[in-house]
C-alpha positions in Angstrom: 12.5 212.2 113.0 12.5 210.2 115.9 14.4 211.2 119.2 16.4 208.2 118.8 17.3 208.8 114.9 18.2 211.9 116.2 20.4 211.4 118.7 22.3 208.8 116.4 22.7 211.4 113.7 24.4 214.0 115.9 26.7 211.3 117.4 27.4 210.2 113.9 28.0 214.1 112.9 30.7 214.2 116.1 32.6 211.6 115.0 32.6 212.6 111.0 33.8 215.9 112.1 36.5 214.8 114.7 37.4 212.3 112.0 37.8 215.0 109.3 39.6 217.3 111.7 42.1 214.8 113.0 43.0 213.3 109.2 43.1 216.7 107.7 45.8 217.9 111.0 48.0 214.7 110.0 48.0 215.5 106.5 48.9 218.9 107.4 51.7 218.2 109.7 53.1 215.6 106.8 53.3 217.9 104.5 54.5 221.1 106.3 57.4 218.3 107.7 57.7 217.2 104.4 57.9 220.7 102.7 60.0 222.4 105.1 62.5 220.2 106.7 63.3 219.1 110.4 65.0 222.5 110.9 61.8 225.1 110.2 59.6 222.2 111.6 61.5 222.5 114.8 60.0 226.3 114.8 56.4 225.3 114.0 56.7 222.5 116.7 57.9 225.4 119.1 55.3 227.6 118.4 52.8 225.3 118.9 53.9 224.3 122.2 53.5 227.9 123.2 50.0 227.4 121.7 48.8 224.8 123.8 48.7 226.8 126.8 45.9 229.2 125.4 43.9 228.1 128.4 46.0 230.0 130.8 44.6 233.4 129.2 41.4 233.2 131.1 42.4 231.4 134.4 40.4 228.5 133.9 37.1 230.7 133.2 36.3 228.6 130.2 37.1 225.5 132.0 34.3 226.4 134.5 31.8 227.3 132.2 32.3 223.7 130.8 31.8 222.3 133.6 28.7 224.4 135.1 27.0 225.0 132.3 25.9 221.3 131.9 25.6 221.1 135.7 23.2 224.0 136.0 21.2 222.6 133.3 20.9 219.3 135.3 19.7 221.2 138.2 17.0 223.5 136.2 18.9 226.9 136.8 18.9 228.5 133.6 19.5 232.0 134.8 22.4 230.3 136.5 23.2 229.2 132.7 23.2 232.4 131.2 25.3 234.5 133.6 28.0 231.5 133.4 28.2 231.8 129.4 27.8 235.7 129.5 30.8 236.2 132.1 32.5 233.5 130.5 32.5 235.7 126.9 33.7 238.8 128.4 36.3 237.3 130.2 37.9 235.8 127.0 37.4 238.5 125.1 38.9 241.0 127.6 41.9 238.6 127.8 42.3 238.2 124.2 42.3 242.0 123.7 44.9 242.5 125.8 47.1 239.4 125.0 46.9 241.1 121.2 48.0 244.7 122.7 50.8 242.8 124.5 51.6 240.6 121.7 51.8 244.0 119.6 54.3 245.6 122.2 56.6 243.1 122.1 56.7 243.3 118.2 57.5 246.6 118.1 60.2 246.7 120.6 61.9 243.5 121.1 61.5 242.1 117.9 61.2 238.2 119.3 61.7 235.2 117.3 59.5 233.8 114.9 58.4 231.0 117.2 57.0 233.5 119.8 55.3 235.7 117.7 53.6 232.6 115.3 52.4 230.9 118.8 51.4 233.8 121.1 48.9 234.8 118.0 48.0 231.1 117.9 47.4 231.4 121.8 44.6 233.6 121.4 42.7 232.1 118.5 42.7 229.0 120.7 41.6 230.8 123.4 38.3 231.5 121.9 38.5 228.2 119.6 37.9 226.5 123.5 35.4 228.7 124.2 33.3 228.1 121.0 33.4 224.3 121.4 33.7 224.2 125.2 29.6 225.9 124.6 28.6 223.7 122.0 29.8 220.7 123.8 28.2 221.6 127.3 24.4 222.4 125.3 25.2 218.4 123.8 24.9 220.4 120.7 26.6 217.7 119.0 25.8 218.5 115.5 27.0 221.6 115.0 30.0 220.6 117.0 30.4 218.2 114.4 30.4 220.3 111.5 33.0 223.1 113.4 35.2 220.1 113.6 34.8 218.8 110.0 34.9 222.5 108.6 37.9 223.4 110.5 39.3 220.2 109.2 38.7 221.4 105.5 40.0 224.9 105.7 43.0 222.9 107.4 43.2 221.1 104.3 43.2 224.1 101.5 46.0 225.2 103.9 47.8 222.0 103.1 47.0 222.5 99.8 48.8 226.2 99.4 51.7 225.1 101.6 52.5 222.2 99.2 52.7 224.5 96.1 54.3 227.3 98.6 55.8 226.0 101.4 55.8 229.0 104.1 55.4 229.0 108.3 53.2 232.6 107.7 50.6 230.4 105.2 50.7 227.3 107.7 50.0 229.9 111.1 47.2 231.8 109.0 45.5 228.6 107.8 45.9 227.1 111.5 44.4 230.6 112.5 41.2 230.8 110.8 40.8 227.1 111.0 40.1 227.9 114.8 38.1 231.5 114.4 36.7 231.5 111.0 33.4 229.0 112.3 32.6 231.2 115.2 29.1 231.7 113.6 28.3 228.1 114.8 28.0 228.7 118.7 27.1 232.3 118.5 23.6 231.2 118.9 24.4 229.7 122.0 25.3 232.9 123.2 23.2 234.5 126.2 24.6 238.1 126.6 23.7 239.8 129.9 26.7 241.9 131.8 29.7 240.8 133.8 28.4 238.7 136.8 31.8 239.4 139.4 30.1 236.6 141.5 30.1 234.4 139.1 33.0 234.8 137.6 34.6 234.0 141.6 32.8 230.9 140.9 34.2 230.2 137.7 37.4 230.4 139.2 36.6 228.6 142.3 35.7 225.4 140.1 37.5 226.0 136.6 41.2 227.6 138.2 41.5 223.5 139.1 40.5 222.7 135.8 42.5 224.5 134.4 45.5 224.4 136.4 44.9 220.1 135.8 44.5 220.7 131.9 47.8 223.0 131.6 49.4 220.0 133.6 48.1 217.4 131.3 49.0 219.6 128.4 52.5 219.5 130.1 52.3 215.8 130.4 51.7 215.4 126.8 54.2 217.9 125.9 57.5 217.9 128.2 58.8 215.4 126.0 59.2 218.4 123.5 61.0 220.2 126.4 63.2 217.7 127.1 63.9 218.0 123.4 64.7 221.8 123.6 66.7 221.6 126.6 69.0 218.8 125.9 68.9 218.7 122.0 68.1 221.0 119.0 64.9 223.0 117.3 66.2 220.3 114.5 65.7 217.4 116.8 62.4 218.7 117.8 61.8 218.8 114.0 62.7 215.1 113.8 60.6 213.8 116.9 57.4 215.1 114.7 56.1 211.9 114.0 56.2 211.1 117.6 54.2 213.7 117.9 51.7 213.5 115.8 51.8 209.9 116.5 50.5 210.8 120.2 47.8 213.3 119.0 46.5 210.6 116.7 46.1 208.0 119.6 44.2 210.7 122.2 41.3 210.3 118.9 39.5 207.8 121.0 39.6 209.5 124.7 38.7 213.1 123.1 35.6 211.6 121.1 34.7 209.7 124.1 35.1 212.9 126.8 33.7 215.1 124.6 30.2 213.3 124.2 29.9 211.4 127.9 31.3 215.0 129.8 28.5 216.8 129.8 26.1 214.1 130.5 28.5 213.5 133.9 28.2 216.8 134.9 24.2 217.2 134.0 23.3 213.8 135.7 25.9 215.0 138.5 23.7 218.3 139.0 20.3 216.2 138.9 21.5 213.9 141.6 24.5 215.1 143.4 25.5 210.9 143.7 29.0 209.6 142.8 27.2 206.0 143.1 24.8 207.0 140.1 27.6 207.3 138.0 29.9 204.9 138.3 28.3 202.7 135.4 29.2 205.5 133.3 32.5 205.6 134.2 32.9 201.8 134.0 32.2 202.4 130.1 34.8 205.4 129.5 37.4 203.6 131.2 36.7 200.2 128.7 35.6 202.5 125.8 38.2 204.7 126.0 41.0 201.7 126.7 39.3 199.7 123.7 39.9 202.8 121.4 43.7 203.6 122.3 44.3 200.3 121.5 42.7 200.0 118.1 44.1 203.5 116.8 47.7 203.0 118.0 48.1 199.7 116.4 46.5 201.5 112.9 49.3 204.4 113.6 52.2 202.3 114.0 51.4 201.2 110.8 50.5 204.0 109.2 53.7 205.7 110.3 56.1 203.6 110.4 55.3 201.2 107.4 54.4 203.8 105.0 54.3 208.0 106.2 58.0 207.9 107.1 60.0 205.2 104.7 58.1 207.1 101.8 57.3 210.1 102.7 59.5 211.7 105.8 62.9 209.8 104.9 64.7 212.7 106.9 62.5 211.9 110.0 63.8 208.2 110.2 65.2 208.2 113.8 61.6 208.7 114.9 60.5 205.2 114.3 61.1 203.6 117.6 59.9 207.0 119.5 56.8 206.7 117.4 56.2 202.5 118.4 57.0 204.0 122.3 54.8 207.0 121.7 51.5 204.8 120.9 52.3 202.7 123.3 52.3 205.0 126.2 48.9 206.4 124.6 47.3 203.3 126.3 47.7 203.8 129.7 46.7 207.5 129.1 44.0 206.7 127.9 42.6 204.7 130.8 44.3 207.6 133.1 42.0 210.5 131.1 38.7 208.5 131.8 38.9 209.5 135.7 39.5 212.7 134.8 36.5 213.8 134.0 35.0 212.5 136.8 37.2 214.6 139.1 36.9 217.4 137.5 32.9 217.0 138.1 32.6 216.5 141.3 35.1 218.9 142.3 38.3 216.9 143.3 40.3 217.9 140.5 43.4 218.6 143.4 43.4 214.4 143.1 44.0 215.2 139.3 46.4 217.6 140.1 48.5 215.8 142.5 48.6 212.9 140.4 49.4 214.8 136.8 52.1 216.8 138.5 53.6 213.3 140.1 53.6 211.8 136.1 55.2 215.5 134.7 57.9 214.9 137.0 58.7 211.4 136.2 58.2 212.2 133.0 61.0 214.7 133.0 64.0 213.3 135.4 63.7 210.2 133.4 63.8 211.6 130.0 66.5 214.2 131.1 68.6 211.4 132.6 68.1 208.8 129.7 69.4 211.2 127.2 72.1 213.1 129.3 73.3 210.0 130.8 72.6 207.1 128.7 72.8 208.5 125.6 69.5 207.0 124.2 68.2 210.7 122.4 65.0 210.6 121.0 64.3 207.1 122.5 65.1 207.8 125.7 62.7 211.1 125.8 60.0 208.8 124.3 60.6 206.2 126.9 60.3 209.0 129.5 56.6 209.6 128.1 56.0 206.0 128.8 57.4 205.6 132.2 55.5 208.8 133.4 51.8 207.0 131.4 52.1 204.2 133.5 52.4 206.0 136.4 49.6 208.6 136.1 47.1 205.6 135.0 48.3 203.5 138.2 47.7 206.7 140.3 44.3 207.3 138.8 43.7 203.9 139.4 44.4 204.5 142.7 42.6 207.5 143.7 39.5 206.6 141.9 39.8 203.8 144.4 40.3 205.3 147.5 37.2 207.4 146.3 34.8 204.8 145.8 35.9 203.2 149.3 35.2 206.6 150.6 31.7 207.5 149.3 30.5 204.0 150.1 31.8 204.5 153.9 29.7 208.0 154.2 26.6 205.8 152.7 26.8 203.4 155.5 
């Protein structure tokens, strides 16, 4: 097989699997809404918010590892490799270990609501879920980052499958569970054991606590909409804004295919060169690629979910068709905002992608908050926060990437 062929199949084995993964998570979240109502939904949509911020276990460790791993590579450092991956392992695993004894603690004594015990245990298998595709993806290893997608996608699926004959949130959180731990096998040959470096886990945190810290905030971004919900509204409401949801996730399909293919390529060509200018035709094509994409996919959702998922098959979820149209269409400008965030997060100003994530979270939340308290608007107007604050994270992207460019091509001359 040639080089080329090669490189073609494991692209074409990405997108199969991310395919797989993202159709069987919509058929899952369908059914579970479908099976067990906007009030028990509201608890699964809680607990996965707690989920999402299984990157804060490790400080950003992981985070780093994806981004020097790939850049180490480009610079020929392969001892520099190992150590990364090795620290990287033992700091997940050590936080994991004593997230579970905490986790364990708090079952025994305060006996917490459902929704904190379901997403705290779904907090750690994401934790090492990121690390086991955060190492595949900075080797390129492209195939068999593909088939942990598409596999995790089919055990999602027998879930589905169990949780229509039985609906139940403890078959749903298992299924979700070993969707994200049961592969592991897949990247343990990527593994490089050696001890604990403590210097390079300072680095880690010197260039994955930004990272991090950005990727909680985008996480926020993405998911304050649900606050908003919480704060102002019901665990039933939240139930009911679940096609907005899922309408969302379905629309970042493009941008995470895209980032997860051209991001380590940034940060290896980055580490051979150590030249903003040499990539800038790479970032030219993420920002139209991943523009092209949200466009395509949001149009095919609107359709999907508003035409035929929620007249016949989430009748009870009928107030979320105009979040849903609003959703997609704030997954535009996010789109084009997420292709200069890789770039930042490269070449080490992720504070620019901080600054200008934190400035959307905030608009995202006094507008929603003031559109339902004040206006009365409900679901819309939380949707319409989500839109306000995409528009203004793409134009401050914009903007930064900008006064960037202007700036490297000043210390040129």
């Amino acid at each position: 097989m040639s080089i080329k062929t090669q490189i073609t199949s494991e692209r074409l084995t990405l997108v199969a699997g991310v395919l797989i993964n993202k159709a069987s998570l919509f058929i899952f979240t369908i059914a579970l809404a479908r099976t067990l109502g906007p009030e028990l939904m509201g608890i699964w949509q809680t607990a996965i918010l707690v989920a999402s911020y299984g990157s804060l276990l490790t400080l950003g460790v992981v985070n780093g590892m994806g981004r020097d791993v790939p850049y180490f590579r480009g610079a020929g450092d392969m001892l520099a490799v190992r150590n990364t991956i090795s620290t990287t392992f033992w700091t997940t695993t050590a936080a994991s270990i004593l997230t579970g004894l905490a986790i364990l603690i708090i079952l025994l004594v305060f006996n917490p609501s459902q929704w904190l015990t379901l997403g705290c245990l779904l907090l750690i298998a994401r934790a090492f879920n990121a690390f086991g595709r955060t190492l595949l993806r900075s080797f390129q290893d492209f195939k068999n980052l593909g088939l942990y997608e598409g596999l995790s996608g089919l055990i999602i699926l027998g879930a589905t499958m169990i949780i229509i004959v039985k609906p139940s949130l403890t078959v749903a959180g298992v299924g979700y569970t070993l969707a994200l731990t049961i592969l592991s096998p897949l990247w343990f040959r990527r593994l490089s054991l050696s001890h604990f470096q403590h210097r390079t886990y300072l680095r880690l945190l010197k260039f994955g606590t930004p990272i991090m810290l950005a990727g909680t905030l985008f996480t926020l971004l993405t998911a304050i909409d649900r606050i908003v919900i919480l704060a102002t509204m019901s665990q039933q409401d939240l139930g009911i804004y679940t096609p907005a949801i899922t309408a969302l996730n379905l629309a970042a399909l493009g941008p995470s295919i895209v980032s997860t293919y051209v991001y380590p390529k940034l940060a290896k060509e980055y580490g051979r060169t150590n030249d903003l200018g040499q990539l800038r035709p790479l970032i030219l094509k993420i920002m139209q690629a991943n523009t092209g994409l949200a466009i395509v996919i949001a149009a095919a959702s609107l359709i999907t979910l508003n035409l035929i998922v929620i007249p016949w098959l989430l009748p009870a979820y009928s107030d979320a068709k105009w979040p849903v149209a609003i959703s997609l269409l704030a997954s535009i400008p996010l789109a084009f905002a997420m292709s200069v965030g890789d770039l930042f997060n490269v070449i080490g100003h992720q504070f620019r992608y901080l600054r200008n994530i934190l400035a959307a979270v905030l608009i995202n939340g006094i507008v929603g908050f003031a559109l339902v308290q004040y206006a009365g608007l409900g679901l819309i107007g939380v949707a319409i926060g989500s839109l306000a604050s995409t528009l203004s994270f793409a134009a401050l992207q914009l903007w930064s990437y900008s006064a960037l460019k202007r700036s490297s091509q000043c210390e040129q001359t």
